[in-house]
C-alpha positions as CSV (number, residue, x, y, z in Angstrom):
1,X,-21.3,7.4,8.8
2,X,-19.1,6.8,5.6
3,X,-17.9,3.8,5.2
4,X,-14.9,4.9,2.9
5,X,-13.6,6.9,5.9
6,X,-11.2,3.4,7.8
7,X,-10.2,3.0,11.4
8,X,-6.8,5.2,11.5
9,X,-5.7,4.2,15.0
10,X,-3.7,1.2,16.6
11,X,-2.0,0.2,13.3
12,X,1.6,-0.8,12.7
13,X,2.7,1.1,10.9
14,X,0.7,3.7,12.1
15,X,-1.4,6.1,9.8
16,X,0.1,8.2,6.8
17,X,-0.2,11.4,6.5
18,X,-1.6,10.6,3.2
19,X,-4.5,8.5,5.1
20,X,-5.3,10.8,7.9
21,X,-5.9,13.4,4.9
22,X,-7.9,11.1,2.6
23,X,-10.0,10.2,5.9
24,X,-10.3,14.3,6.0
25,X,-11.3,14.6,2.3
26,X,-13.7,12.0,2.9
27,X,-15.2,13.5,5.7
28,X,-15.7,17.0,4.4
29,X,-16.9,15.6,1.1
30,X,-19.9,13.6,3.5
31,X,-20.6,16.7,5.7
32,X,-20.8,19.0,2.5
33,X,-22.8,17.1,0.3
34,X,-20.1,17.5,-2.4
35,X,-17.4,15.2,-4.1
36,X,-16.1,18.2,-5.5
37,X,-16.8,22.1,-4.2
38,X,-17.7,24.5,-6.9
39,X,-15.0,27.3,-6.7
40,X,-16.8,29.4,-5.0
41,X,-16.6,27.1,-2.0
42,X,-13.1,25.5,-2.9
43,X,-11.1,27.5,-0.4
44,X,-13.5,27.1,2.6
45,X,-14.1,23.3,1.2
46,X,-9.7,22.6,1.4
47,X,-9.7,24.7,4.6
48,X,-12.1,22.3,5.9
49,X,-10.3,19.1,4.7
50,X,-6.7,20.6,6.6
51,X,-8.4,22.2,9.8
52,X,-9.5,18.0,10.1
53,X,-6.5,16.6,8.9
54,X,-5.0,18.5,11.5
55,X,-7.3,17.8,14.4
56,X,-7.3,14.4,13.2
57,X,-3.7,14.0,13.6
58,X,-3.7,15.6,16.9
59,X,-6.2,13.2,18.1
60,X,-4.4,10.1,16.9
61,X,-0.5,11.2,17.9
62,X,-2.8,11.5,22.0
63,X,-5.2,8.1,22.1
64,X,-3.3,5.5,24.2
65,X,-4.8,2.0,24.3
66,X,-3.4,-1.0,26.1
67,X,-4.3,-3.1,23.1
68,X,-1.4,-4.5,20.7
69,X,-1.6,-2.6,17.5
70,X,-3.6,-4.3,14.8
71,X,-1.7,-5.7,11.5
72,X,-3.1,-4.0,8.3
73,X,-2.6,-7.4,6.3
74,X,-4.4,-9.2,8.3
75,X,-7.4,-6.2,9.2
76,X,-7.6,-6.6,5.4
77,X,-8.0,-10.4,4.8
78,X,-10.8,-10.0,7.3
79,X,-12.3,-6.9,5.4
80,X,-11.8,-8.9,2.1
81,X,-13.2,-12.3,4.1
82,X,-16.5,-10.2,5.1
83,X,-17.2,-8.8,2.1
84,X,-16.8,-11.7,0.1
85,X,-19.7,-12.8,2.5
86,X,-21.7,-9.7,2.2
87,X,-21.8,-10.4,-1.8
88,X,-21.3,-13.3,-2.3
89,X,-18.8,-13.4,-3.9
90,X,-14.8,-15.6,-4.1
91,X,-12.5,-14.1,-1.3
């Protein structure tokens, strides 16, 4: 889908409230077409972005997964690794 929107769950530490609502902003700005609403659609386009931050929330404080939680050093070292790959380009 959108590849700014990152995996959220299984991290230590787990997801910021400030990540769970970029992940939102990101979401809504992919569904709506829009990086930023005109005001006419500004209310219903930051309603949007809570109403997921919410469910979002909601959704990560319930998953349970037997897996160890992932380290967002080393998640990132890999991203970095791959991408480096992708263009190649010095990791």
């Amino acid at each position: 889908m959108c590849r700014n929107i990152r995996q959220l769950h299984n991290f230590d530490p787990p997801a910021t409230s400030d990540e769970v609502r970029a992940a939102a902003l990101q979401y809504v700005r992919k569904v709506s077409g829009a990086t930023k609403p005109s005001q006419a659609n500004q209310e219903a386009f930051d309603e949007a972005v809570e109403a997921i931050a919410h469910a979002t929330q909601h959704l990560l404080e319930h998953l349970t997964t037997s897996a160890p939680p992932k380290d967002r050093e080393v998640e990132r070292e890999k991203a970095r690794a791959r991408n480096a790959v992708r263009f190649g380009t010095p990791a």
